[in-house]
N, CA, C and O atoms as CSV, one atom per row, in Angstrom:
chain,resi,resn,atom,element,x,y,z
A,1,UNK,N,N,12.558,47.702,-26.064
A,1,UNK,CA,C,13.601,46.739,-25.816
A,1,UNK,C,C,13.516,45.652,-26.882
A,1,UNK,O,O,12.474,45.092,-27.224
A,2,UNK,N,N,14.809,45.407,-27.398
A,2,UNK,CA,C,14.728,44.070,-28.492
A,2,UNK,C,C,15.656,43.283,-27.882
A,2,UNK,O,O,16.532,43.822,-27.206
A,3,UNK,N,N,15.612,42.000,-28.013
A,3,UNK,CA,C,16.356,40.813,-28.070
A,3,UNK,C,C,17.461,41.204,-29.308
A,3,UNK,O,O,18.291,42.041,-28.953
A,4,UNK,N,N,17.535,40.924,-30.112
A,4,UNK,CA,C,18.117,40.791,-31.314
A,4,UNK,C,C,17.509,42.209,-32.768
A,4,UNK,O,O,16.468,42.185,-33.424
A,5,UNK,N,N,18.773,43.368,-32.817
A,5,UNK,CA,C,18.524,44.311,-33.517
A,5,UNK,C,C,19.529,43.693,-34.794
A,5,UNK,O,O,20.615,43.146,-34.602
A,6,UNK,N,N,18.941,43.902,-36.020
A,6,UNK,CA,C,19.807,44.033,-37.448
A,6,UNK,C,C,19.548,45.257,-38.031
A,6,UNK,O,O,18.514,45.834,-38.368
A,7,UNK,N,N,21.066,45.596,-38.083
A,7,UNK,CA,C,20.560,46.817,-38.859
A,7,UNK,C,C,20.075,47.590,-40.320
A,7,UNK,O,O,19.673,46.706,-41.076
A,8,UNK,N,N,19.980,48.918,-40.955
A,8,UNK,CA,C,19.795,49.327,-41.540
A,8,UNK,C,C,20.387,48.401,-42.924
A,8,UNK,O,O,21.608,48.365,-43.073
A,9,UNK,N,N,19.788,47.903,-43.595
A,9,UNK,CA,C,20.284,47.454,-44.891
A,9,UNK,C,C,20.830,46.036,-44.652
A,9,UNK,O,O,21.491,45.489,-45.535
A,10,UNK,N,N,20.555,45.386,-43.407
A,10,UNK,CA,C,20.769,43.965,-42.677
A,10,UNK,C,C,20.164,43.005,-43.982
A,10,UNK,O,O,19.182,43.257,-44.680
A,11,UNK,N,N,21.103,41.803,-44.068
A,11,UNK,CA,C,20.140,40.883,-44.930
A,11,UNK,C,C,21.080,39.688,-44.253
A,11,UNK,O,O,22.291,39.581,-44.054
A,12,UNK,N,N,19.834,38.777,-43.978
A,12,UNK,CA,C,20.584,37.303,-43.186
A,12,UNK,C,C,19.754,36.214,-44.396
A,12,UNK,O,O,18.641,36.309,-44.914
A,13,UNK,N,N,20.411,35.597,-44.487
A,13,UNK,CA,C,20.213,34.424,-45.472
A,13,UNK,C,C,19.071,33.729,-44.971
A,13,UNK,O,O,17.943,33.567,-45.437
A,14,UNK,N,N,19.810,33.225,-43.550
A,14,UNK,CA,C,18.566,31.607,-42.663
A,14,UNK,C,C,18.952,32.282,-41.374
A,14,UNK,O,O,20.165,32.350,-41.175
A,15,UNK,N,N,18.163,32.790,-40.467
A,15,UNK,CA,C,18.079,33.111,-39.300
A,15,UNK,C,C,17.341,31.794,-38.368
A,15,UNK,O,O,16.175,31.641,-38.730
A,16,UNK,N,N,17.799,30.731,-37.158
A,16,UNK,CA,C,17.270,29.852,-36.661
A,16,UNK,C,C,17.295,30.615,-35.179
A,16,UNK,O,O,18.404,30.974,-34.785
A,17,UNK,N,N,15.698,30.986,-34.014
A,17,UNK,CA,C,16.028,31.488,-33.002
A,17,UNK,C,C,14.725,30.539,-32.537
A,17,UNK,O,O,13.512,30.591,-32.738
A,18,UNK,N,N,15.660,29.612,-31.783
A,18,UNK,CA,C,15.000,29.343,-31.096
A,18,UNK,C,C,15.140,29.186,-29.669
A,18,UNK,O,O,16.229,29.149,-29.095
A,19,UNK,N,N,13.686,29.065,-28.947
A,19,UNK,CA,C,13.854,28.475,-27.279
A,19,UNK,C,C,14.871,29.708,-26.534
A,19,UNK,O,O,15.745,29.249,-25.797
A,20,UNK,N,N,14.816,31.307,-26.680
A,20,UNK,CA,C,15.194,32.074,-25.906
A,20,UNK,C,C,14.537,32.806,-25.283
A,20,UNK,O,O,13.366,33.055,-25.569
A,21,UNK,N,N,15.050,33.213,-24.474
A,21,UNK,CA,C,14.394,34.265,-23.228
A,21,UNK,C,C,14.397,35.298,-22.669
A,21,UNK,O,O,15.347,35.443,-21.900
A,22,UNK,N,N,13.785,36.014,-22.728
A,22,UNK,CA,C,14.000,37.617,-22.198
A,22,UNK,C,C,13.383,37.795,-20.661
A,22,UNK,O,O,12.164,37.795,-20.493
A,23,UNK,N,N,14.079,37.909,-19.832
A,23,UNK,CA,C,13.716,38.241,-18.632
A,23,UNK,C,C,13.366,39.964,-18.329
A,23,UNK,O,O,14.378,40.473,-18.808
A,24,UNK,N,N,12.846,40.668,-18.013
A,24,UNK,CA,C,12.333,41.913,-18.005
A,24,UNK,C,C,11.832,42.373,-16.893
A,24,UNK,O,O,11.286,41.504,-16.213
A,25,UNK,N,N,11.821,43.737,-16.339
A,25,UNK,CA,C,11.545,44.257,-15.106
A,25,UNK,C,C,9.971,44.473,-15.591
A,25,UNK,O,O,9.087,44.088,-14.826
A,26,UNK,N,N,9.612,45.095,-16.875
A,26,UNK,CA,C,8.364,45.509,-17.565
A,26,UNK,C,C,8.127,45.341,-18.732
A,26,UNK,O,O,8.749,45.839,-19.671
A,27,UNK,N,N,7.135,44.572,-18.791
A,27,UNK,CA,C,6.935,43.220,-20.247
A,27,UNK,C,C,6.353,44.548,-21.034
A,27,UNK,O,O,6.378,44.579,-22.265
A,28,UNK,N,N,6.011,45.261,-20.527
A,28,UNK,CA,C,5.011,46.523,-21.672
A,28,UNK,C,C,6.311,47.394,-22.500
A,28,UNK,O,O,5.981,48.173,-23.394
A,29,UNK,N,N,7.813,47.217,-22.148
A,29,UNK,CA,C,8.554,48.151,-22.465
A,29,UNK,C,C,9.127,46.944,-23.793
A,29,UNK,O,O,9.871,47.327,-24.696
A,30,UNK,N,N,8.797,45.977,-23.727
A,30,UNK,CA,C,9.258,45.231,-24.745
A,30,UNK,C,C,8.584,45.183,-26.340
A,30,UNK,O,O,7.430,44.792,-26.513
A,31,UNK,N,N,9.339,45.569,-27.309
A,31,UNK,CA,C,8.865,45.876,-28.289
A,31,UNK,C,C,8.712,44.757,-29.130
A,31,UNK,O,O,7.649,44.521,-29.704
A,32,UNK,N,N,9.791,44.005,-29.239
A,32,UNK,CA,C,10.024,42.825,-29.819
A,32,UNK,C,C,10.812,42.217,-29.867
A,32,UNK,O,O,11.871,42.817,-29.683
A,33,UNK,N,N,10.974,40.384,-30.175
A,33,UNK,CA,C,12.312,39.824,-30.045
A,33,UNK,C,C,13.262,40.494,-31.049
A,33,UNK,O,O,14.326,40.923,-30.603
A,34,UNK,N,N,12.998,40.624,-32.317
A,34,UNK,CA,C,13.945,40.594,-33.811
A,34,UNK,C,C,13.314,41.957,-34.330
A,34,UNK,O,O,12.235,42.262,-34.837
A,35,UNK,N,N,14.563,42.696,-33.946
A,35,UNK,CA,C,13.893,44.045,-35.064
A,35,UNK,C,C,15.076,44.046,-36.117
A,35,UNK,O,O,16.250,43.678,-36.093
A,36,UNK,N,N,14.126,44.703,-37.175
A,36,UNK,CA,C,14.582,44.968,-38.596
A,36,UNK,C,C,14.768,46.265,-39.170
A,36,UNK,O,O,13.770,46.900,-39.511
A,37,UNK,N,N,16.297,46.903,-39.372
A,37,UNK,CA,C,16.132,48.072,-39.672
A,37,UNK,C,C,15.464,48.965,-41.285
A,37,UNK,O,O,14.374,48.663,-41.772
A,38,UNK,N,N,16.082,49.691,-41.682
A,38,UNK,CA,C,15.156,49.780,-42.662
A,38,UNK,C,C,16.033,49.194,-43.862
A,38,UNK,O,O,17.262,49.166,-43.793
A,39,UNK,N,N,15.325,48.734,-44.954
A,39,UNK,CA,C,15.484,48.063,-46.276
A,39,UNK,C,C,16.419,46.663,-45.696
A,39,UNK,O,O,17.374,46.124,-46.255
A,40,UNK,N,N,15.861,46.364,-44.575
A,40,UNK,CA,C,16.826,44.788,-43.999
A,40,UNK,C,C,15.882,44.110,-44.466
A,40,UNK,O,O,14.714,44.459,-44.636
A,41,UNK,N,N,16.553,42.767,-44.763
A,41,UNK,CA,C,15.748,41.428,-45.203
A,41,UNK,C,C,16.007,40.380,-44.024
A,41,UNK,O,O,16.677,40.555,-43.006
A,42,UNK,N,N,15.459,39.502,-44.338
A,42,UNK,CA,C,15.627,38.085,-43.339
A,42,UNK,C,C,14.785,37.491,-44.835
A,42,UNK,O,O,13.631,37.785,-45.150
A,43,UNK,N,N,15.932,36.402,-45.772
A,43,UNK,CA,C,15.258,35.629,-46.181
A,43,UNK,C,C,14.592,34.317,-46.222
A,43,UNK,O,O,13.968,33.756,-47.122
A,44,UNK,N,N,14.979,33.863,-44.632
A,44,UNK,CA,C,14.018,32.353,-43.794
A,44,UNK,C,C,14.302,32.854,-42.333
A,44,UNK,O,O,15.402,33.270,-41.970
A,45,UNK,N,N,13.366,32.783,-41.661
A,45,UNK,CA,C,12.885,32.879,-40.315
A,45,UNK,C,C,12.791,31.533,-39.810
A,45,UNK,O,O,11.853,30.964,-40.368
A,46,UNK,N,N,13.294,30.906,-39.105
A,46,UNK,CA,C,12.826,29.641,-38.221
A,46,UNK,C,C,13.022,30.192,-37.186
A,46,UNK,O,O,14.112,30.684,-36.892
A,47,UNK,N,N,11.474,30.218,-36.063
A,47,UNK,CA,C,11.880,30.664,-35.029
A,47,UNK,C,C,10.618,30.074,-34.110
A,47,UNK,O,O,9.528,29.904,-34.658
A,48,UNK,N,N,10.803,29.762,-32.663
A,48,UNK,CA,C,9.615,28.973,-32.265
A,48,UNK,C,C,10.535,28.935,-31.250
A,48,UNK,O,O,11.765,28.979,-31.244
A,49,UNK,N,N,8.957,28.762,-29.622
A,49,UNK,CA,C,9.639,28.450,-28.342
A,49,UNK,C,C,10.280,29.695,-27.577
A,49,UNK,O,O,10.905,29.494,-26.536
A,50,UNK,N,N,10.154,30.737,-27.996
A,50,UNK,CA,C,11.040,31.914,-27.623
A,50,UNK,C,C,9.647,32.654,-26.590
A,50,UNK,O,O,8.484,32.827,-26.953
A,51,UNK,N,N,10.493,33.098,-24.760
A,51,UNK,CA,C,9.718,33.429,-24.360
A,51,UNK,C,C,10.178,34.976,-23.757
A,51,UNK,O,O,11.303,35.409,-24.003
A,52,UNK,N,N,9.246,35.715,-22.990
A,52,UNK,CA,C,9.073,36.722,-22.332
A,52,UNK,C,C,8.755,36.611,-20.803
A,52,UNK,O,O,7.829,35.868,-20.479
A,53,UNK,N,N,9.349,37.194,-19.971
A,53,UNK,CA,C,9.511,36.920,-18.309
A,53,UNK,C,C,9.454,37.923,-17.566
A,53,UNK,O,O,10.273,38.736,-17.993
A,54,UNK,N,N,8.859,38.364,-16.562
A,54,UNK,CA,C,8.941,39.241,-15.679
A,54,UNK,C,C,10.062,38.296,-14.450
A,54,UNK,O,O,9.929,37.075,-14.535
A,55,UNK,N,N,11.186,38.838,-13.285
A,55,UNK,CA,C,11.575,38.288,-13.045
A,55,UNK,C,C,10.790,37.109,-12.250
A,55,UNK,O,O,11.220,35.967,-12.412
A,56,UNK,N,N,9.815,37.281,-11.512
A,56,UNK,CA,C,8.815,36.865,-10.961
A,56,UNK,C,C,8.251,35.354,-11.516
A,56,UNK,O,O,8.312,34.272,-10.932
A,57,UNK,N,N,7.653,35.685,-12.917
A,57,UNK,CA,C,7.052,34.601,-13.200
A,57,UNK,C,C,8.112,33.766,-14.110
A,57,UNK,O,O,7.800,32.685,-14.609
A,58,UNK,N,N,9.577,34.446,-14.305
A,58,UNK,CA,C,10.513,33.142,-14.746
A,58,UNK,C,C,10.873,32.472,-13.495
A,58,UNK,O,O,10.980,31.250,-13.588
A,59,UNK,N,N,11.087,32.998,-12.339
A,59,UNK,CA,C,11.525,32.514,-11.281
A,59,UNK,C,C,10.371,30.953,-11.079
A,59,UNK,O,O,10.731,29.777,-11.022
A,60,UNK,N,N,9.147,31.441,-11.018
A,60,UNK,CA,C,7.773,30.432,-11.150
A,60,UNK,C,C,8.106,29.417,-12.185
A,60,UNK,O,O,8.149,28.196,-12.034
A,61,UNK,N,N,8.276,29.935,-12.986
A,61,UNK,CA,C,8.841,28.341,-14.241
A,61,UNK,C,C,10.121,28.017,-13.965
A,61,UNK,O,O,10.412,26.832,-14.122
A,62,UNK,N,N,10.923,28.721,-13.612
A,62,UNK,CA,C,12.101,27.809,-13.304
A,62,UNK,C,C,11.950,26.741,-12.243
A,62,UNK,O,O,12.782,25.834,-12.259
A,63,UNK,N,N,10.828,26.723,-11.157
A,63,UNK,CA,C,10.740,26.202,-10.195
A,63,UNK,C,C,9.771,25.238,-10.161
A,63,UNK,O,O,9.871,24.129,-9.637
A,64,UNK,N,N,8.576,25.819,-10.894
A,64,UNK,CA,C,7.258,24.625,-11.548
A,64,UNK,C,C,8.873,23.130,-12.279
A,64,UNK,O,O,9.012,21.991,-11.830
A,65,UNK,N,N,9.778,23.819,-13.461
A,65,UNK,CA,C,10.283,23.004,-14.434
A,65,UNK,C,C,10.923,22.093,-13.125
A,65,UNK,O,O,10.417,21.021,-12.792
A,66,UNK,N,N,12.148,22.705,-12.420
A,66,UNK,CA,C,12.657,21.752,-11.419
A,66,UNK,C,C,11.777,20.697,-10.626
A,66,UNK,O,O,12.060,19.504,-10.524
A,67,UNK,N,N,10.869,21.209,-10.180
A,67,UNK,CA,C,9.804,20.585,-9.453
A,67,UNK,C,C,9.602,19.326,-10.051
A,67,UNK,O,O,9.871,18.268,-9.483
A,68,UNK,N,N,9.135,19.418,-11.183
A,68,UNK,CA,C,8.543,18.293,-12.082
A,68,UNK,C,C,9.836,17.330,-12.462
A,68,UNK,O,O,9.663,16.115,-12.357
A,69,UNK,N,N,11.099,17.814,-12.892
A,69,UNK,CA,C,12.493,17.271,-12.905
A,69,UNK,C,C,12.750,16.431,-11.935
A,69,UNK,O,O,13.253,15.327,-12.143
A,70,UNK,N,N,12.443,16.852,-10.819
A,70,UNK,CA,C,13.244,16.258,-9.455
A,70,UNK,C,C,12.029,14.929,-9.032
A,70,UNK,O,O,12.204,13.875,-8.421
A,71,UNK,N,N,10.847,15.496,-9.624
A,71,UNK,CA,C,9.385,14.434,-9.268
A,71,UNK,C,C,10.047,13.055,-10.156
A,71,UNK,O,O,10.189,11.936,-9.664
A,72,UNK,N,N,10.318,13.351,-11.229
A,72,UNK,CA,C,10.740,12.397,-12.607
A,72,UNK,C,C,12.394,11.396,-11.925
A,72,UNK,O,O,12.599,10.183,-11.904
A,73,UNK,N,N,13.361,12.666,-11.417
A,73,UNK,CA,C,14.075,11.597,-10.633
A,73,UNK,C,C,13.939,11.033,-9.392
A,73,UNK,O,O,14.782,10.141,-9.305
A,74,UNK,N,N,13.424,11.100,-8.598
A,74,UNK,CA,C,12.585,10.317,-7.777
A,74,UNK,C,C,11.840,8.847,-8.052
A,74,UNK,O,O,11.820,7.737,-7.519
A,75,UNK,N,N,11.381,9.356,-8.938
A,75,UNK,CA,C,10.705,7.816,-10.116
A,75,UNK,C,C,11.569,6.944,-10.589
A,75,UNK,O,O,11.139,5.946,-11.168
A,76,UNK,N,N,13.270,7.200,-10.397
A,76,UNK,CA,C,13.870,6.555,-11.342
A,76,UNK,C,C,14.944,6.022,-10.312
A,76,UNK,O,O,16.113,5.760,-10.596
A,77,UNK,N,N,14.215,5.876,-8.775
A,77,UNK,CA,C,14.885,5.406,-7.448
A,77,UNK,C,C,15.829,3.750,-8.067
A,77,UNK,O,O,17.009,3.431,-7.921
A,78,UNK,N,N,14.923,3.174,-8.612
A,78,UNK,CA,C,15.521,1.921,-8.692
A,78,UNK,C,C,16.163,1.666,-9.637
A,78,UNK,O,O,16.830,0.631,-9.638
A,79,UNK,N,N,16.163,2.481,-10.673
A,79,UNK,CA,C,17.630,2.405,-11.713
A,79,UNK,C,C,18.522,2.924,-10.752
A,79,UNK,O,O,19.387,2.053,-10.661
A,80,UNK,N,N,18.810,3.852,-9.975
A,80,UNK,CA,C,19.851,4.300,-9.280
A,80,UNK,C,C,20.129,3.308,-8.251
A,80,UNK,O,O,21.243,3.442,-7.745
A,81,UNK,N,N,19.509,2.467,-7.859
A,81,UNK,CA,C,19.458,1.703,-6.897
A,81,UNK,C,C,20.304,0.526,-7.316
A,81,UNK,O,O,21.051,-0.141,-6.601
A,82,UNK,N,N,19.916,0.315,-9.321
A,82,UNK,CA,C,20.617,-0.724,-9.811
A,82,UNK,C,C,21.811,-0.650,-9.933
A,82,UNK,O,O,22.424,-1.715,-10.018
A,83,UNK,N,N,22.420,0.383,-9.975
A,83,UNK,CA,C,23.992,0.517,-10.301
A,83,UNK,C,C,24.702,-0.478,-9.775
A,83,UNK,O,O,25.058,0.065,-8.729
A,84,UNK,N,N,25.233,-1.705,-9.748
A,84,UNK,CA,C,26.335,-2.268,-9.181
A,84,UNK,C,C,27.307,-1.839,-8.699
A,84,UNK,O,O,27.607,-2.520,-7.718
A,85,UNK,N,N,28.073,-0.937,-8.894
A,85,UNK,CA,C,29.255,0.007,-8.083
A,85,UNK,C,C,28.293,1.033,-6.851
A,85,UNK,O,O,27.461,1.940,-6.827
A,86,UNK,N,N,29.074,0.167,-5.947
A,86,UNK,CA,C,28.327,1.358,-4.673
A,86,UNK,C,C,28.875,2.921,-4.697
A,86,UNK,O,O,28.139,3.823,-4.297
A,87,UNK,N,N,30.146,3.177,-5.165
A,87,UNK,CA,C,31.037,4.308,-5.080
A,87,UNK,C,C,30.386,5.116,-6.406
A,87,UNK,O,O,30.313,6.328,-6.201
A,88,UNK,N,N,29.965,4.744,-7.545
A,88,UNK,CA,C,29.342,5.078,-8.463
A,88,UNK,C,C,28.108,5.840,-7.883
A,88,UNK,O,O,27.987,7.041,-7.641
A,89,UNK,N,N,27.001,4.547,-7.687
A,89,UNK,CA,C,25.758,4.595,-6.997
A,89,UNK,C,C,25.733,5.899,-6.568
A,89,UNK,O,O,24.916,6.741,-6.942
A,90,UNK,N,N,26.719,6.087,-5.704
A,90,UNK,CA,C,26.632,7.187,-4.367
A,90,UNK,C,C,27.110,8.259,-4.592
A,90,UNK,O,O,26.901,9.037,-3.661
A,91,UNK,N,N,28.019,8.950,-5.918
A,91,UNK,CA,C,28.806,9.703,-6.651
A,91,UNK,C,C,26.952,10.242,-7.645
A,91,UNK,O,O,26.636,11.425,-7.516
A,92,UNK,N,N,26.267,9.594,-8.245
A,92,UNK,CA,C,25.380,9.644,-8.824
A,92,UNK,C,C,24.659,10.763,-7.803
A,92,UNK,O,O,24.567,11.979,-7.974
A,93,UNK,N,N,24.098,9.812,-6.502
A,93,UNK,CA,C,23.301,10.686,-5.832
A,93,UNK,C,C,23.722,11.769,-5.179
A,93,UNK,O,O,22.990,12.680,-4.790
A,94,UNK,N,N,25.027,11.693,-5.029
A,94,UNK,CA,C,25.964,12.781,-4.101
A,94,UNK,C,C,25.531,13.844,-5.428
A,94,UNK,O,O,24.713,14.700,-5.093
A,95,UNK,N,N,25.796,13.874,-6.294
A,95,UNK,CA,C,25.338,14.946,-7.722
A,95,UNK,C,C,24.223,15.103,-7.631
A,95,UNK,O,O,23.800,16.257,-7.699
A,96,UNK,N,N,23.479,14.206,-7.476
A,96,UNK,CA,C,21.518,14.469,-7.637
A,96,UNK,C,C,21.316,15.797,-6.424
A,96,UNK,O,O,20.929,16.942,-6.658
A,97,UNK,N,N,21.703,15.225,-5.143
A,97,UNK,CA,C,21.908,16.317,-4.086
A,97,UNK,C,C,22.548,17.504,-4.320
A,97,UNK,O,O,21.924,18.554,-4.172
A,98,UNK,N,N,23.700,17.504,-4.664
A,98,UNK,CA,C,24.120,18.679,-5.091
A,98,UNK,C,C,23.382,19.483,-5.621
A,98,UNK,O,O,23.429,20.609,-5.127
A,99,UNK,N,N,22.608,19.316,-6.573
A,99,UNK,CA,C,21.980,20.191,-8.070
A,99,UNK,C,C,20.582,20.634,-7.603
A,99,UNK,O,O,19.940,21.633,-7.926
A,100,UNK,N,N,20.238,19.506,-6.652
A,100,UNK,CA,C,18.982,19.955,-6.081
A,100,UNK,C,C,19.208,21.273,-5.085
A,100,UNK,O,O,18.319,22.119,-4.992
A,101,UNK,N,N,20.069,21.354,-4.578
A,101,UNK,CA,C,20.478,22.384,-3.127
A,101,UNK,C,C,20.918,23.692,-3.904
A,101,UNK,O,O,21.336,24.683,-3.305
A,102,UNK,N,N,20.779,23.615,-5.458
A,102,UNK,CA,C,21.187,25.060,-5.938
A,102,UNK,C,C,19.944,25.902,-6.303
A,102,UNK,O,O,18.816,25.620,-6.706
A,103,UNK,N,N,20.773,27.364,-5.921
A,103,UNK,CA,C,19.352,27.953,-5.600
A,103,UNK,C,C,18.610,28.453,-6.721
A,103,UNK,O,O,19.344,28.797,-7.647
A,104,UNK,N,N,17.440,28.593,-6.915
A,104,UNK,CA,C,16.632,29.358,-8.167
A,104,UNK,C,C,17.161,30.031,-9.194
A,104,UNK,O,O,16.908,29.643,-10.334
A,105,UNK,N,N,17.863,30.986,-9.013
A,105,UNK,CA,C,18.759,32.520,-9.692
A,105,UNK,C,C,19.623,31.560,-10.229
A,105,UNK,O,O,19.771,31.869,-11.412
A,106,UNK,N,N,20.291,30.521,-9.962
A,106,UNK,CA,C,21.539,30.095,-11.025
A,106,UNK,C,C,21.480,28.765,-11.665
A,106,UNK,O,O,21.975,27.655,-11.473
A,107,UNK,N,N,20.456,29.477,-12.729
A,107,UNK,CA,C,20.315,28.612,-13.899
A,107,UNK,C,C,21.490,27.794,-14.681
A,107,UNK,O,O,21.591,26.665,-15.161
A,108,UNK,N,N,22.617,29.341,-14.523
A,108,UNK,CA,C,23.920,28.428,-15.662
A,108,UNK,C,C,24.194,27.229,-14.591
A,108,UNK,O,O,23.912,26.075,-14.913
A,109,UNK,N,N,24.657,27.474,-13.523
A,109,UNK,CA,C,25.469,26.292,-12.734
A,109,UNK,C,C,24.074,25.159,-12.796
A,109,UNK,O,O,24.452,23.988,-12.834
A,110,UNK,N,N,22.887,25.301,-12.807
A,110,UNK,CA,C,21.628,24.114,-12.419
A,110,UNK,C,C,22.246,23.426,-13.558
A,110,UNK,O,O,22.572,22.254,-13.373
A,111,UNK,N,N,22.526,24.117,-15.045
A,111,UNK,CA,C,22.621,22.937,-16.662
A,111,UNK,C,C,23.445,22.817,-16.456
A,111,UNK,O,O,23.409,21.615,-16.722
A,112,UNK,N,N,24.678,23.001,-16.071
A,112,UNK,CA,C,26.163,23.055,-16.160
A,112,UNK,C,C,26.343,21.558,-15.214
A,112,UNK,O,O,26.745,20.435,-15.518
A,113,UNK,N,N,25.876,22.113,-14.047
A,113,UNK,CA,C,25.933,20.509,-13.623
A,113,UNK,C,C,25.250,19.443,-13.499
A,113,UNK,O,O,25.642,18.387,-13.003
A,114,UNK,N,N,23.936,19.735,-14.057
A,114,UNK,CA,C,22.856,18.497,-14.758
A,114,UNK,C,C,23.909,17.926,-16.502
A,114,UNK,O,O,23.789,16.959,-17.255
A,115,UNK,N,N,24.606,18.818,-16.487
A,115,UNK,CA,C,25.178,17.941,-17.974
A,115,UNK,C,C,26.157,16.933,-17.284
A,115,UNK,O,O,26.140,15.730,-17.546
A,116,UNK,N,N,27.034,17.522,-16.363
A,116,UNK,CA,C,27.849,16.760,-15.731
A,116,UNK,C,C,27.283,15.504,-14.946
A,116,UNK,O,O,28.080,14.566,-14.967
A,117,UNK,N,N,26.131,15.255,-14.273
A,117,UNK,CA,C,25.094,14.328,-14.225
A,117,UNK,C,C,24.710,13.391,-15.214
A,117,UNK,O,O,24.167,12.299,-15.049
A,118,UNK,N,N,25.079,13.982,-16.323
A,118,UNK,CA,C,24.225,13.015,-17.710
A,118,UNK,C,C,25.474,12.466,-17.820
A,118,UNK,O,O,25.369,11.239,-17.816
A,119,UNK,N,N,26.878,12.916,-17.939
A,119,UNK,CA,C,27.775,12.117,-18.573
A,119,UNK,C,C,28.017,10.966,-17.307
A,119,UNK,O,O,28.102,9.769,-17.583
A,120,UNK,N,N,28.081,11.285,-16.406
A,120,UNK,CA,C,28.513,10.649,-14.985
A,120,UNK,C,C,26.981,9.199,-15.234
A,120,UNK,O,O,26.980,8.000,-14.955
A,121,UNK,N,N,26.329,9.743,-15.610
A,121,UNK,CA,C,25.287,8.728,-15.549
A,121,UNK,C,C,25.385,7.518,-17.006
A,121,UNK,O,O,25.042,6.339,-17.098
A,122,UNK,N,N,25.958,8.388,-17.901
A,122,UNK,CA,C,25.883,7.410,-19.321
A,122,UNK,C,C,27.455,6.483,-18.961
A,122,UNK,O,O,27.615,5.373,-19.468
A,123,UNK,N,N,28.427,7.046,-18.129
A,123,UNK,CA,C,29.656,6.173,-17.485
A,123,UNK,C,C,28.915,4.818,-17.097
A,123,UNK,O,O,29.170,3.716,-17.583
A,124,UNK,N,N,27.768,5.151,-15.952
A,124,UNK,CA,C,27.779,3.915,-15.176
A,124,UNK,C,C,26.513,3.505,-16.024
A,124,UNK,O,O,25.636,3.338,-15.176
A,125,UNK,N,N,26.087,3.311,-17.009
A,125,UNK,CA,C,24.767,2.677,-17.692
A,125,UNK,C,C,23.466,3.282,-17.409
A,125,UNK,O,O,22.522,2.895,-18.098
A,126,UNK,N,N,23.301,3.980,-16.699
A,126,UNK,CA,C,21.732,4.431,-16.078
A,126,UNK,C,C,21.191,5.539,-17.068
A,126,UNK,O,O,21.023,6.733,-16.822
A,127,UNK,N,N,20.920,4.742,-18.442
A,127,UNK,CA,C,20.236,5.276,-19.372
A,127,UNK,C,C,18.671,6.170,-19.498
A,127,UNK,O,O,18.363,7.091,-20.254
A,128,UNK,N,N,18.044,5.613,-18.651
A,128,UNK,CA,C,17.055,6.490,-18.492
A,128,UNK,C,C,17.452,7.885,-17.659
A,128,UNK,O,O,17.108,9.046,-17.882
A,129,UNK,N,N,18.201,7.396,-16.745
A,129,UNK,CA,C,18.320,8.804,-16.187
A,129,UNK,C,C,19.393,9.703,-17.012
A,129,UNK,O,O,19.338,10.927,-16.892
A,130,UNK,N,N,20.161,9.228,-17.671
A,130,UNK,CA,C,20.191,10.258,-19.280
A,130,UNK,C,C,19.226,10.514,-20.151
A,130,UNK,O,O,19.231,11.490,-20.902
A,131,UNK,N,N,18.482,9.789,-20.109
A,131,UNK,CA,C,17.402,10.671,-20.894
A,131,UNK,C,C,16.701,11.886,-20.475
A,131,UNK,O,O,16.521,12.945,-21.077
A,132,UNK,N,N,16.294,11.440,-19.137
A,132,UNK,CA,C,15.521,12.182,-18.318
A,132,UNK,C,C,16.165,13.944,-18.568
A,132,UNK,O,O,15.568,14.899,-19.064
A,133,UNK,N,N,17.615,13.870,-17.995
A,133,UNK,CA,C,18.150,14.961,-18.408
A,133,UNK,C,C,18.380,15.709,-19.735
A,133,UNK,O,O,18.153,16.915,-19.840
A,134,UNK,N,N,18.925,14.807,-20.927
A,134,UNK,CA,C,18.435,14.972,-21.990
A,134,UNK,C,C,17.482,16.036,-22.012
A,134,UNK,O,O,17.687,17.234,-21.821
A,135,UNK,N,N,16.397,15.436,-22.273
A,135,UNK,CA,C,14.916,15.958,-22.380
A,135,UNK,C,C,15.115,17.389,-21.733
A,135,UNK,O,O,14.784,18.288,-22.507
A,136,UNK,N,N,15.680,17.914,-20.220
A,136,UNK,CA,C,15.374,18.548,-19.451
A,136,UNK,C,C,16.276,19.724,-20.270
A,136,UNK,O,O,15.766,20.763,-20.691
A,137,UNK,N,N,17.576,19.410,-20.409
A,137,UNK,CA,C,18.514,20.190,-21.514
A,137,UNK,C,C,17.888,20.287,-23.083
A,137,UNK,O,O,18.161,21.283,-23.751
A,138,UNK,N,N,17.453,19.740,-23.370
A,138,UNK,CA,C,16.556,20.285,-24.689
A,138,UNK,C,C,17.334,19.695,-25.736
A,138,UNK,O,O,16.965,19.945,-26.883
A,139,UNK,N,N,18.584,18.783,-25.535
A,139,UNK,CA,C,18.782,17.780,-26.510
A,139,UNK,C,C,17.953,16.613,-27.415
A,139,UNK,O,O,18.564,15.899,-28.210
């Protein structure tokens, strides 16, 4: 199994792969991220952060990462607390709740609406808790 095949006589200038993931039923059937067919070049590789998953132990990091996410907003009770707009305030946490109540398996909707969180949060000033997400999105 490959991530990413080029083929026979392939030549890429600057290839950048980073921070991807292969989820897999059997990590032993995986050959490699980037295969190269024959007389292919790659003349710069930047590549770093790229992982391998059984469904099992991505499920475990997806849930260790949230865990630690949700510990971090918790910590950040009293910036949320500061908001001056109560309808804001409560639009903020009504989202915090939301995102928390989604389940493991749906990663796209968890970023999809943690981005929607960051903008909703850089509206009402609560800069750290854009960062926080930031960071969590890999911006």
């Amino acid at each position: 199994m490959k991530f990413l095949e080029i083929g026979d006589g392939g030549k890429i200038d600057d290839l950048k792969f980073h921070r991807n993931i292969m989820v897999v039923d059997d990590i032993s059937k995986v050959e490699t991220f980037i295969s190269l067919g024959k007389n292919g070049e790659i003349l710069k590789l930047d590549a770093g952060g790229n992982e391998v998953h059984t469904q099992e132990s991505y499920s475990q990091k997806i849930s260790k990462e949230r865990q630690d996410f949700f510990e971090q907003i918790k910590n950040l009770e009293s910036e949320i607390t500061s908001i001056k707009n109560d309808v804001m305030q409560s639009k903020v946490r009504s989202k915090i709740k939301e995102i928390e109540e989604l389940p493991i398996d749906d990663e796209f909707n968890f970023k999809r609406k943690l981005s929607e969180l960051k903008d909703l949060s850089k509206q009402v000033g609560v800069g750290i808790l854009t960062t926080v997400i930031s960071a969590y999105l890999g911006y």
